[in-house]
Each structure stands twice: as C-alpha cells, then as structure tokens.
The first five atom37 places (N, CA, C, CB, O) and aatype in JSON, in Angstrom:
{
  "aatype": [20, 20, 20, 20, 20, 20, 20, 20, 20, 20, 20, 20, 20, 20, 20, 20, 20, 20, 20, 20, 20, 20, 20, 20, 20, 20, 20, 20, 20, 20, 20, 20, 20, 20, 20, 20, 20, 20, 20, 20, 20, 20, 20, 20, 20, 20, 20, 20, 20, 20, 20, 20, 20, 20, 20, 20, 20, 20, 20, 20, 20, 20, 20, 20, 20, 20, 20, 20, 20, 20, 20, 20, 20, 20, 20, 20, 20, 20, 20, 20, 20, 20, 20, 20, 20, 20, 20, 20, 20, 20, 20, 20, 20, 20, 20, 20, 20, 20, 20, 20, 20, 20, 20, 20, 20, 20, 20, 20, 20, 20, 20, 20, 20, 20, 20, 20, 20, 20, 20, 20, 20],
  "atom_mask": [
    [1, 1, 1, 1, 1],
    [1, 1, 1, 1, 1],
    [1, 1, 1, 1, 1],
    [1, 1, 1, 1, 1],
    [1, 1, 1, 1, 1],
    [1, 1, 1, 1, 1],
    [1, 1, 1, 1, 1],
    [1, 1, 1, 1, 1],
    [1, 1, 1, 1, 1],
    [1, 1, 1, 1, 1],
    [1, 1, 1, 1, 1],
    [1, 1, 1, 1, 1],
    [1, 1, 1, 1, 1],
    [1, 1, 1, 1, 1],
    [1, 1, 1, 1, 1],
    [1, 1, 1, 1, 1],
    [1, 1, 1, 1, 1],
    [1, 1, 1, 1, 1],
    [1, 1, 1, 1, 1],
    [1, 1, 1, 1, 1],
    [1, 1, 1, 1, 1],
    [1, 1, 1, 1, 1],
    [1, 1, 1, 1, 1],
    [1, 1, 1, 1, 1],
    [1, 1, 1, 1, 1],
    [1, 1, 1, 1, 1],
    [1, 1, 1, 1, 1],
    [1, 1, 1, 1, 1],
    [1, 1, 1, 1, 1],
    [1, 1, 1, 1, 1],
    [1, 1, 1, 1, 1],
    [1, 1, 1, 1, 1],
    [1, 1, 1, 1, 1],
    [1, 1, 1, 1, 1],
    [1, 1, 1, 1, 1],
    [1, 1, 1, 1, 1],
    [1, 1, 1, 1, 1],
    [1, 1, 1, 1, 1],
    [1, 1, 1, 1, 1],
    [1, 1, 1, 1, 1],
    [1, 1, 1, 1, 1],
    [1, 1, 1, 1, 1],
    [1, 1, 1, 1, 1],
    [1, 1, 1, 1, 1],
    [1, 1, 1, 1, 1],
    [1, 1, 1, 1, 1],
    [1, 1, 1, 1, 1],
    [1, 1, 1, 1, 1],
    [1, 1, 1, 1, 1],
    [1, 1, 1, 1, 1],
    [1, 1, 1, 1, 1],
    [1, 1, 1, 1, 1],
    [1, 1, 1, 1, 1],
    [1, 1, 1, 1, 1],
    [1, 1, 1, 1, 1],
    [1, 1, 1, 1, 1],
    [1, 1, 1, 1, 1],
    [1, 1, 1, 1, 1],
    [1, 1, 1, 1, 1],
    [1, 1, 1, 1, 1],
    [1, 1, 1, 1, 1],
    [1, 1, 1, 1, 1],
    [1, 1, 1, 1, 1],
    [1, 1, 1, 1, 1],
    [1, 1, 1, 1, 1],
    [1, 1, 1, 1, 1],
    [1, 1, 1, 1, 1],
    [1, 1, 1, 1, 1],
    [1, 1, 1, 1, 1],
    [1, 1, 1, 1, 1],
    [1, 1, 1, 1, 1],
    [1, 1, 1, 1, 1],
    [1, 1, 1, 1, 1],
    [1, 1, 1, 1, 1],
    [1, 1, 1, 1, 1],
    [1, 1, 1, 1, 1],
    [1, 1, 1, 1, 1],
    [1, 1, 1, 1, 1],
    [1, 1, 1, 1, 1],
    [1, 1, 1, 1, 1],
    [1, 1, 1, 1, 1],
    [1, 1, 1, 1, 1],
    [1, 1, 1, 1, 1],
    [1, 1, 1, 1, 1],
    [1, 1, 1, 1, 1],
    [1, 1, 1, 1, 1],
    [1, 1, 1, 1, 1],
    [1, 1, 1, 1, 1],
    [1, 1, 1, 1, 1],
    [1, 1, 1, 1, 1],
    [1, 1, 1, 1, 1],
    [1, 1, 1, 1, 1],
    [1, 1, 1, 1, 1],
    [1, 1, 1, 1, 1],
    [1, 1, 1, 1, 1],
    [1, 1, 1, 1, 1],
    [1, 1, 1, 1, 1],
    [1, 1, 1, 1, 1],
    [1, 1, 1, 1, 1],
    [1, 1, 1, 1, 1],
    [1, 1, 1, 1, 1],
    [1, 1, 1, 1, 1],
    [1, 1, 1, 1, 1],
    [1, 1, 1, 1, 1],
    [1, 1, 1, 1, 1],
    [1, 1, 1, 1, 1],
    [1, 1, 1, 1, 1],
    [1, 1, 1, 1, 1],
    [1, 1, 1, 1, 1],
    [1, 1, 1, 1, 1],
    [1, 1, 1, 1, 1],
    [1, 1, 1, 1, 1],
    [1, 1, 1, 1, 1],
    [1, 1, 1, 1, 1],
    [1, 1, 1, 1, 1],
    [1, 1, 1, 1, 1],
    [1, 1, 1, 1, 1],
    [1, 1, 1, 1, 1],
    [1, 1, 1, 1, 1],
    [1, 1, 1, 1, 1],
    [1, 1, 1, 1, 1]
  ],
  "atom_positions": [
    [[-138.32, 179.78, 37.06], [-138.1, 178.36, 36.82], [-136.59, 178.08, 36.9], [-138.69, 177.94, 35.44], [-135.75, 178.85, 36.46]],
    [[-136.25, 176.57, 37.68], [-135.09, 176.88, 37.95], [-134.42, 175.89, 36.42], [-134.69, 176.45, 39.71], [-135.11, 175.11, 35.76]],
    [[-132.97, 176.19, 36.17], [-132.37, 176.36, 35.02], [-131.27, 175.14, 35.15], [-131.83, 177.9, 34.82], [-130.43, 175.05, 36.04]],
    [[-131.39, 174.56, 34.46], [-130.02, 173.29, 34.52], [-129.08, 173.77, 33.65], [-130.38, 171.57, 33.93], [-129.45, 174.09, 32.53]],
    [[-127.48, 173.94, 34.08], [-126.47, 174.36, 33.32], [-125.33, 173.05, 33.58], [-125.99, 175.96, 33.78], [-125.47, 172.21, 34.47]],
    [[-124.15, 173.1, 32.57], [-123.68, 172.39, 32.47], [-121.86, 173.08, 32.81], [-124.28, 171.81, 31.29], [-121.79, 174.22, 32.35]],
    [[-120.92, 172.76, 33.27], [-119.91, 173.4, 33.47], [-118.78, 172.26, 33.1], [-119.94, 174.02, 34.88], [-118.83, 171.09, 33.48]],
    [[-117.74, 172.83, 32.29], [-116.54, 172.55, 32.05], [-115.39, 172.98, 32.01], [-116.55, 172.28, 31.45], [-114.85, 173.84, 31.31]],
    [[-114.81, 171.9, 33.33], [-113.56, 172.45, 33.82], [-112.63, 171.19, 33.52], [-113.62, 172.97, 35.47], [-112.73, 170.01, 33.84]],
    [[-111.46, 172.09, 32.6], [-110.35, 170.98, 32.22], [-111.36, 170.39, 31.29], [-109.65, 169.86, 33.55], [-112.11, 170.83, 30.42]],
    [[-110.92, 168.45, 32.18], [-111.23, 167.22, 31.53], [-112.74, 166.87, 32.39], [-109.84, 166.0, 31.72], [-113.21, 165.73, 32.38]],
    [[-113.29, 167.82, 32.99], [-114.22, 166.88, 33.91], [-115.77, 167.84, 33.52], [-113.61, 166.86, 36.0], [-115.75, 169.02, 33.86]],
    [[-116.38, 167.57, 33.2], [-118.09, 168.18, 32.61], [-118.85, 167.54, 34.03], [-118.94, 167.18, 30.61], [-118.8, 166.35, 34.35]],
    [[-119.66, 168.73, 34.89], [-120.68, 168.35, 35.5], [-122.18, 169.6, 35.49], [-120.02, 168.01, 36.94], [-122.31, 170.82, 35.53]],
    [[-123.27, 168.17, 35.39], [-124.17, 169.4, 35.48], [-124.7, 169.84, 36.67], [-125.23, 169.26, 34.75], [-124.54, 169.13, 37.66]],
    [[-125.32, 170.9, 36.77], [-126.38, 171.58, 37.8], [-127.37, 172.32, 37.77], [-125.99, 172.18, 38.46], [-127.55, 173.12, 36.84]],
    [[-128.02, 172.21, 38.56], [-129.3, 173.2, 38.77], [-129.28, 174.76, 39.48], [-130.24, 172.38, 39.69], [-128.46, 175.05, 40.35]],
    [[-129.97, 175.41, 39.14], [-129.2, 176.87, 39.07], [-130.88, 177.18, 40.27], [-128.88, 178.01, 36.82], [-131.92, 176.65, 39.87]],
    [[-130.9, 177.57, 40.91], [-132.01, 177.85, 41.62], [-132.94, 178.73, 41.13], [-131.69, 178.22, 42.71], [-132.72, 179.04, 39.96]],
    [[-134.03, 179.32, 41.71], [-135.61, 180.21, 41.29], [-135.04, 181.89, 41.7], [-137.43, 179.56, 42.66], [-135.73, 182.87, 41.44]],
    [[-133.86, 181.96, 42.28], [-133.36, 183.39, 42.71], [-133.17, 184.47, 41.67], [-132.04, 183.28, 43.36], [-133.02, 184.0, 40.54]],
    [[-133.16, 185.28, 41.71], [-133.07, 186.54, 40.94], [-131.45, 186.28, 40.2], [-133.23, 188.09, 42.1], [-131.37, 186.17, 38.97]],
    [[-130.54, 186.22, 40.86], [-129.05, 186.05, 40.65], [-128.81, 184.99, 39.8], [-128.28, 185.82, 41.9], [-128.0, 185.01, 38.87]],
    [[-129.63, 183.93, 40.16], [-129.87, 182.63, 39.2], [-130.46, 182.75, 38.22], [-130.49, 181.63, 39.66], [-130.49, 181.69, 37.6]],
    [[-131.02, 183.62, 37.71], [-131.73, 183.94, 36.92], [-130.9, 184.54, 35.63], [-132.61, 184.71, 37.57], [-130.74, 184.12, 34.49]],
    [[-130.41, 185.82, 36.41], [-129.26, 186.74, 35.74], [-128.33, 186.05, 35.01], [-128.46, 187.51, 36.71], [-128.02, 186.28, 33.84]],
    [[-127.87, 185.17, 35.77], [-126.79, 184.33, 35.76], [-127.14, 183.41, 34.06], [-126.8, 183.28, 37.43], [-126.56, 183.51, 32.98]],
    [[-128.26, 182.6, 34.46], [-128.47, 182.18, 33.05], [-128.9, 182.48, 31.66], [-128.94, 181.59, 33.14], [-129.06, 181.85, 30.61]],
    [[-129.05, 183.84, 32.14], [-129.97, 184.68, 31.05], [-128.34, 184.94, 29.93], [-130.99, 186.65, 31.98], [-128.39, 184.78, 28.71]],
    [[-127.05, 185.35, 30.66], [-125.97, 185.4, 30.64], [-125.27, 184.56, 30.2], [-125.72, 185.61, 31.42], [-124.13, 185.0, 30.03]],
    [[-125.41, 183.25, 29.84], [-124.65, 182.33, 29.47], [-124.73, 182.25, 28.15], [-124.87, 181.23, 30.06], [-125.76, 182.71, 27.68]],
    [[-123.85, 181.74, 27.32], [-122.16, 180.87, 28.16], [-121.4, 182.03, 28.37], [-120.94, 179.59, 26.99], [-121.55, 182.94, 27.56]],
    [[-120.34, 182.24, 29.6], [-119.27, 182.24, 30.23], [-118.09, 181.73, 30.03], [-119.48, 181.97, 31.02], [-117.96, 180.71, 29.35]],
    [[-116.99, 182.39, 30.63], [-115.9, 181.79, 30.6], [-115.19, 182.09, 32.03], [-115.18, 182.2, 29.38], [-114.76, 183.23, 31.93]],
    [[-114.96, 181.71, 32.96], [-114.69, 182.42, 33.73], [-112.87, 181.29, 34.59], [-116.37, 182.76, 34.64], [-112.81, 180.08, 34.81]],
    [[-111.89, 182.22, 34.81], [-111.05, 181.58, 35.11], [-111.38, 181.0, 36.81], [-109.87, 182.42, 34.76], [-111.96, 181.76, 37.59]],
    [[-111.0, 179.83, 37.18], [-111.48, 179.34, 38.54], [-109.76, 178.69, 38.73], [-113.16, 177.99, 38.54], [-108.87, 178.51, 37.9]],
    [[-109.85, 178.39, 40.75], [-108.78, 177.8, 41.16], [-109.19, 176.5, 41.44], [-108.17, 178.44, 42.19], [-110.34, 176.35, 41.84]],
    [[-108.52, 175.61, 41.33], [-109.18, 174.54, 42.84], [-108.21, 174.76, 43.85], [-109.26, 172.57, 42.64], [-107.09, 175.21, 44.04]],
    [[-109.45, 174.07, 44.55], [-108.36, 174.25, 46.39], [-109.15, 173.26, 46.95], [-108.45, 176.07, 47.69], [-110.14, 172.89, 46.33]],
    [[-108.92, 172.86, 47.79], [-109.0, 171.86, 48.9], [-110.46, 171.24, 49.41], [-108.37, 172.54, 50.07], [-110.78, 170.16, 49.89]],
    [[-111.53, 173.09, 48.88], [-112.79, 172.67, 49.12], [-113.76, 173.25, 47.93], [-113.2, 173.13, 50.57], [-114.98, 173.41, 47.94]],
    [[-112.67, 173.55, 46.76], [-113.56, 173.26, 45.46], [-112.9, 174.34, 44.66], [-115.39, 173.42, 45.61], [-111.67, 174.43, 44.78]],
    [[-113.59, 175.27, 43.75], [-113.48, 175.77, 42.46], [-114.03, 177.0, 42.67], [-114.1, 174.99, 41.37], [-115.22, 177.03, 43.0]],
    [[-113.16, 178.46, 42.5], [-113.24, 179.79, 42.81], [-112.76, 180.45, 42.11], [-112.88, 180.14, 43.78], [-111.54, 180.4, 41.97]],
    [[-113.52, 181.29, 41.42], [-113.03, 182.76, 40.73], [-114.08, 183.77, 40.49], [-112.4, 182.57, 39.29], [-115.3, 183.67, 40.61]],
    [[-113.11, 185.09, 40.01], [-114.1, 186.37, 39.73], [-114.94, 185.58, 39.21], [-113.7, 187.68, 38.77], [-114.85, 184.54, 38.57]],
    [[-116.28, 186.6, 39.8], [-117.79, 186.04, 38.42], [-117.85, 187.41, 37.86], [-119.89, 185.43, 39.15], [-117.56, 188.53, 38.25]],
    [[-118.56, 186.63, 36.29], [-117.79, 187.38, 35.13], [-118.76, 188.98, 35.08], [-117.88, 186.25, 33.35], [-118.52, 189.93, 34.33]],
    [[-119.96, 188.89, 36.19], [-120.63, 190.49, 36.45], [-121.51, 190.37, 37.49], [-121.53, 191.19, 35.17], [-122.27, 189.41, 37.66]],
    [[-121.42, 191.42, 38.26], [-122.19, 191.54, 39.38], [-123.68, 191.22, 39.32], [-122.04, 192.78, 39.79], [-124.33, 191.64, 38.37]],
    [[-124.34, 190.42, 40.38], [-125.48, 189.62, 40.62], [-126.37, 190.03, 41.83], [-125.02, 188.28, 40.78], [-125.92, 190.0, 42.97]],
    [[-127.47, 190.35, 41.6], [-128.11, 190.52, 42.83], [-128.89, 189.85, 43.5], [-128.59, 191.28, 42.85], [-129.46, 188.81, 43.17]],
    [[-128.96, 190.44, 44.52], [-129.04, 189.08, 46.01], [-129.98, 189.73, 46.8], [-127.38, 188.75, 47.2], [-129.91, 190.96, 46.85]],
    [[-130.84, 189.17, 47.42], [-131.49, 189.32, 48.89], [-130.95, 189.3, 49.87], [-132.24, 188.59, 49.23], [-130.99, 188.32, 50.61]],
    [[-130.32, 190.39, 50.15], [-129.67, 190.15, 51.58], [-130.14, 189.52, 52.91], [-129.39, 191.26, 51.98], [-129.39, 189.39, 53.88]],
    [[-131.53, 189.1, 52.89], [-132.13, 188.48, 53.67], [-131.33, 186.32, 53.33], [-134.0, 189.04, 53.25], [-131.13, 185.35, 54.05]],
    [[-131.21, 186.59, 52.16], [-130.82, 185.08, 52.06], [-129.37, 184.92, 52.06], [-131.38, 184.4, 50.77], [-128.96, 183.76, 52.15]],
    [[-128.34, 186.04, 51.96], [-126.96, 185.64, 52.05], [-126.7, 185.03, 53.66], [-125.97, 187.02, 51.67], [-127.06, 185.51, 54.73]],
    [[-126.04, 183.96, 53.42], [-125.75, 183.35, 54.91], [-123.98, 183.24, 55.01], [-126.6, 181.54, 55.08], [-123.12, 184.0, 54.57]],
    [[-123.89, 182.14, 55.69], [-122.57, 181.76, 56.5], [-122.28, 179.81, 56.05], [-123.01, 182.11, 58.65], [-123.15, 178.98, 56.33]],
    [[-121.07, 179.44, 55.42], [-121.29, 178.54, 55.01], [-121.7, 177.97, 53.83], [-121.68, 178.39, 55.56], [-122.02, 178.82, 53.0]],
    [[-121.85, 176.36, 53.31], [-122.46, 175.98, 52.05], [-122.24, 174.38, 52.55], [-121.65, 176.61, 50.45], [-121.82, 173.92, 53.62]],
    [[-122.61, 173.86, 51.55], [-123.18, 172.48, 51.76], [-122.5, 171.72, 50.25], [-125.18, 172.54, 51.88], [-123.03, 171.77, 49.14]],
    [[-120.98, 170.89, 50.66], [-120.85, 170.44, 49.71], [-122.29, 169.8, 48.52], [-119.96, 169.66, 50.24], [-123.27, 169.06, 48.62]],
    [[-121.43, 170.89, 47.17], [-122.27, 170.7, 45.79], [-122.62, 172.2, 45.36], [-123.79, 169.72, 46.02], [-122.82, 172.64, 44.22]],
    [[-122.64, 172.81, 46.55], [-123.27, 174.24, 46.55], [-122.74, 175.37, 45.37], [-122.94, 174.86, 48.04], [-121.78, 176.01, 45.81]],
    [[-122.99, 175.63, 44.47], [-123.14, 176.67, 44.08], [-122.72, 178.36, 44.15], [-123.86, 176.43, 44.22], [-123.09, 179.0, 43.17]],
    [[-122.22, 178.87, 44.88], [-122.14, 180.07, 45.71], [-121.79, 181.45, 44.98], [-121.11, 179.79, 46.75], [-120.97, 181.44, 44.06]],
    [[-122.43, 182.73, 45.4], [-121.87, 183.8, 44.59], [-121.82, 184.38, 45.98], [-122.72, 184.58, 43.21], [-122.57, 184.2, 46.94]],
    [[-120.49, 185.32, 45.79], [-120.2, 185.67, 46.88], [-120.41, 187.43, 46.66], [-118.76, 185.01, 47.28], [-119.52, 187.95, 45.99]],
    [[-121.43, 188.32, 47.15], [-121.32, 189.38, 46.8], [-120.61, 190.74, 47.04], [-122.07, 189.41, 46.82], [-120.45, 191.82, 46.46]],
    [[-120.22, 190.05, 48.33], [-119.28, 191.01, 48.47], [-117.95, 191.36, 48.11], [-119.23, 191.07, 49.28], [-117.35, 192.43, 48.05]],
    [[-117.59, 189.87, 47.85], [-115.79, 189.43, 46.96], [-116.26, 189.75, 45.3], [-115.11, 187.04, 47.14], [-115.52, 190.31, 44.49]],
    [[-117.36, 189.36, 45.06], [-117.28, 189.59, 43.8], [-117.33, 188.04, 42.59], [-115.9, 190.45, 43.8], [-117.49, 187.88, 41.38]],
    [[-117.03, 186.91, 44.15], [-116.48, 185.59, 42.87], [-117.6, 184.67, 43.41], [-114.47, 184.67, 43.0], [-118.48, 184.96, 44.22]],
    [[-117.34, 183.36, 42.7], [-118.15, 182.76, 42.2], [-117.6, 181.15, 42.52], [-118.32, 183.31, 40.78], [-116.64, 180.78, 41.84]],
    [[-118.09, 180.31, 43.41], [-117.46, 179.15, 43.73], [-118.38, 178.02, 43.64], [-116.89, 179.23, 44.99], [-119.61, 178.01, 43.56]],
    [[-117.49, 177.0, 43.66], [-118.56, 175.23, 43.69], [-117.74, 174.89, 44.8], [-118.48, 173.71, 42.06], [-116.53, 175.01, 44.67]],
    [[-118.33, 174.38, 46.11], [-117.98, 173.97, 46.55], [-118.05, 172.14, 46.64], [-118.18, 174.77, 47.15], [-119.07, 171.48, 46.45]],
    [[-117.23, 171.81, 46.85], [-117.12, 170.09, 46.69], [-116.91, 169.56, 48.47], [-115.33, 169.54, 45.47], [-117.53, 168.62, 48.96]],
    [[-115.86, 170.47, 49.24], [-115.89, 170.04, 50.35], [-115.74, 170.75, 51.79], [-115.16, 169.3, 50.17], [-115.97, 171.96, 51.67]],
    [[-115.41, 170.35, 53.21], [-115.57, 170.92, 54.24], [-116.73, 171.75, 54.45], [-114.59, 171.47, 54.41], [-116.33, 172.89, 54.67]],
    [[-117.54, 171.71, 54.47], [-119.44, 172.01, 54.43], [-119.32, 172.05, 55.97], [-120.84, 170.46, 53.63], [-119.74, 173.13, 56.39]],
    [[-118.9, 171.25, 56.92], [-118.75, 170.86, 58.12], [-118.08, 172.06, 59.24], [-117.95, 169.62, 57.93], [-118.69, 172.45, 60.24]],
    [[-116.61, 172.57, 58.81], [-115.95, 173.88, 59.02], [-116.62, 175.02, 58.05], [-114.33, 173.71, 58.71], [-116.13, 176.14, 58.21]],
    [[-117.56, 174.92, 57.17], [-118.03, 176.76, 56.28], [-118.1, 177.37, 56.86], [-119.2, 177.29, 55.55], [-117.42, 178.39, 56.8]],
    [[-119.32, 177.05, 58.22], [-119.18, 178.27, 59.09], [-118.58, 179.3, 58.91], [-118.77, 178.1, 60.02], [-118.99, 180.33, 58.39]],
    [[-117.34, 178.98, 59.44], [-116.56, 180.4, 58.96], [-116.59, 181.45, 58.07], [-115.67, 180.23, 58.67], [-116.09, 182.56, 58.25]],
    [[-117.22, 181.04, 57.05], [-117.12, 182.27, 55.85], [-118.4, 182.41, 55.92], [-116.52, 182.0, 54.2], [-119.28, 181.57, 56.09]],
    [[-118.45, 183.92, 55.73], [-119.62, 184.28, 55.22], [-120.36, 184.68, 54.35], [-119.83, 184.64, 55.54], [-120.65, 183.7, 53.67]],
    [[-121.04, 185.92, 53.78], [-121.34, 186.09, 52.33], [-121.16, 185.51, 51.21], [-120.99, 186.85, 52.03], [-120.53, 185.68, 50.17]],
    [[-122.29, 184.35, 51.97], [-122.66, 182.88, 50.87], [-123.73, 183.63, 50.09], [-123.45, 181.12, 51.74], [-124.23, 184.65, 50.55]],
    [[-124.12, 183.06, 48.76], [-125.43, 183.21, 48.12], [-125.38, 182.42, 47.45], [-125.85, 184.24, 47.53], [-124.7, 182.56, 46.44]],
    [[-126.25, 180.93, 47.74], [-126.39, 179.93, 46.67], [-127.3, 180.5, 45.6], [-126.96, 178.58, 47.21], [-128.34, 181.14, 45.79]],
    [[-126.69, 180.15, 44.38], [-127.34, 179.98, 43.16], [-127.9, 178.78, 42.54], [-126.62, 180.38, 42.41], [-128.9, 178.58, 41.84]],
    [[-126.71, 177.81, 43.12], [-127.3, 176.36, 42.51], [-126.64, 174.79, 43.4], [-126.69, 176.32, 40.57], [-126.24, 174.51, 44.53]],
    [[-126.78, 174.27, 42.43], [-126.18, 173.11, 43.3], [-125.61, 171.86, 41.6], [-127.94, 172.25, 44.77], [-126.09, 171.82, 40.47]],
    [[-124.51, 171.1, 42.2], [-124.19, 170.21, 41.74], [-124.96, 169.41, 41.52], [-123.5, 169.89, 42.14], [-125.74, 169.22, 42.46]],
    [[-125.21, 168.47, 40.14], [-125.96, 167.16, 40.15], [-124.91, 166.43, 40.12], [-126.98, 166.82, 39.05], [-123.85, 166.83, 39.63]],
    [[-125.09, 165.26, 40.66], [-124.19, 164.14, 40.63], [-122.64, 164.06, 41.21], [-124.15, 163.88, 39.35], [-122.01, 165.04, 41.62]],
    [[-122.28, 163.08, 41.19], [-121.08, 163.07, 41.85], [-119.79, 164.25, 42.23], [-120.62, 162.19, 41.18], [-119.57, 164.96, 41.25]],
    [[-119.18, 164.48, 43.09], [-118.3, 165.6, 43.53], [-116.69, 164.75, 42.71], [-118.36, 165.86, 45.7], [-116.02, 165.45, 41.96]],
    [[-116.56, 164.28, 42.8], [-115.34, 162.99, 43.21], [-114.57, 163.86, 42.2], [-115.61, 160.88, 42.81], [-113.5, 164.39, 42.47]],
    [[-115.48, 164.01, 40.46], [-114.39, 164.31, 39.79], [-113.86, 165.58, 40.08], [-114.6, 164.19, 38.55], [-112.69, 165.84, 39.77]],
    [[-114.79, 166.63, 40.81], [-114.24, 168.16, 41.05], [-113.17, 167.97, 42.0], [-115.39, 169.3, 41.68], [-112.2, 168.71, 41.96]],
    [[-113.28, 166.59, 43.29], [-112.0, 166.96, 44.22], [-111.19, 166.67, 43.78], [-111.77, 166.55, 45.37], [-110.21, 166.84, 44.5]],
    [[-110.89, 166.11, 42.48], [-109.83, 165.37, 42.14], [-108.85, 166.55, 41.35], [-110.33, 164.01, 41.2], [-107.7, 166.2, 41.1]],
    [[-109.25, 167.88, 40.98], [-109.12, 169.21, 40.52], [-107.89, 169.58, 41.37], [-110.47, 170.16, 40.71], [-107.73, 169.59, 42.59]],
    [[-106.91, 169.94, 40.14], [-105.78, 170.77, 41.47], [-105.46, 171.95, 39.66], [-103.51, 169.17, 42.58], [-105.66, 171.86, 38.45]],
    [[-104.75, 173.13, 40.93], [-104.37, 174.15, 39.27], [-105.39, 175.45, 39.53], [-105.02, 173.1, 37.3], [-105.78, 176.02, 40.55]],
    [[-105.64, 175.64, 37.94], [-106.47, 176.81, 37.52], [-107.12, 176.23, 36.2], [-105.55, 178.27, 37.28], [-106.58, 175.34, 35.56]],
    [[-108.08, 176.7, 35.93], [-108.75, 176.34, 34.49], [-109.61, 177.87, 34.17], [-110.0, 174.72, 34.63], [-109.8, 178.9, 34.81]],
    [[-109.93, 177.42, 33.0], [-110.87, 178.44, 32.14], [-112.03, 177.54, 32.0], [-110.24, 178.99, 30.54], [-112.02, 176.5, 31.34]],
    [[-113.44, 178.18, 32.95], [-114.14, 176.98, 32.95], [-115.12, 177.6, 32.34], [-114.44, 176.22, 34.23], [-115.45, 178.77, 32.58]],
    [[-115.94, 176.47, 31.05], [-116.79, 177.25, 30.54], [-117.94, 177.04, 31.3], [-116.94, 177.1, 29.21], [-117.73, 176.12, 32.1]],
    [[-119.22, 177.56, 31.41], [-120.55, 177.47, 31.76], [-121.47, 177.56, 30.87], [-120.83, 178.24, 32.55], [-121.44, 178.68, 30.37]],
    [[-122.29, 176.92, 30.42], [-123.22, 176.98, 29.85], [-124.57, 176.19, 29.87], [-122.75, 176.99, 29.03], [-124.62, 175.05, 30.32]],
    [[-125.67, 176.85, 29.37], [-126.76, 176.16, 29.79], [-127.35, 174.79, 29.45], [-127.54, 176.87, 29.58], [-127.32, 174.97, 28.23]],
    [[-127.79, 173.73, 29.56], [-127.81, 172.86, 29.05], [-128.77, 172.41, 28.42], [-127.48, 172.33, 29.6], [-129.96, 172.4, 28.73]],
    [[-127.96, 171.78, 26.96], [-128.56, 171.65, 25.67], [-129.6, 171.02, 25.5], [-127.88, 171.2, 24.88], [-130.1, 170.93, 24.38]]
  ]
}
C-alpha cells in the first residue's frame, strides 16, 4: 500500500506519495529521517540515510518533474522539481514517489538544508 509522507525543507513543508515498491516500502517503515539535501537548479539531493532495494528491471534513465528518485548506485536520494525534458541523461533513476502539489515552493530552494521526512500524521 502506497504511503503518504510529508517532507521538510527549511521554510517550505510538501507532501507525497511514496509508491507500492519494495524501496518505498523500506523507506517508510524507516521514518522519520533526517537527511542533509542540496538544491540545484533541478531540485533537492543528498546521501539517503541507508541502502534500498530495487528491481533492476525498473531502474531507468531520467524523471518527471515531482519525482521522487533513489539513486542506487550513488547511494542518494533526490526530488526532482525540474528539467524532466533534458533527464535523459542520467541514469540510475528509481522512483519511490512523487510530489503532491505544487513544485514552485521547492524551485524557489537555493543552499543546503537538513530535511526532515516523515510519514504523515
């Protein structure tokens, strides 16, 4: 069953849906988190706080602003907010979840934070 969590970074709280995947699963069984993230240009990246497993049949290339992503071979853990259009390029995607609601306040993100995660109440 998929899992709605809530994330706070800085000043800006958004929730999401965590998908039916094994990793998604892990992931919430695990919460709350703390995990330090960057922003950049096409969202919010850092170590994830323990290794997650994946179907290698479903890791792809890319994400879809809102996306969710654990990356298994880096090890980290991103939201993407933008350029969905250029992802291509990267590969060893593994969505876990997706953003609800608006992106606007994540692009507006510049820095580093300590973002908490947790499941929602």
């Amino acid at each position: 069953m998929a899992r709605r969590i809530v994330m706070h970074v800085g000043d800006v709280t958004v929730a999401a849906l965590l998908n039916d995947s094994v990793a998604a699963h892990l992931f919430a069984e695990r919460l709350p988190v703390r995990i330090r993230m960057s922003a950049s240009t096409v969202g919010c990246c850092g170590p994830a706080p323990f290794e997650m497993p994946v179907d290698a049949a479903l890791v792809h290339r890319g994400w879809i602003n809102g996306d969710i992503n654990y990356n298994p071979g880096g090890g980290w853990l991103a939201v993407f907010v933008e350029d969905e259009e250029n992802s291509g390029r990267y590969g060893d995607q593994f969505t876990i979840g997706r953003i609800e609601g608006p992106l606007a306040p994540l692009r507006a993100l510049t820095g580093a934070y300590d973002v908490l995660i947790e499941v929602e109440s």
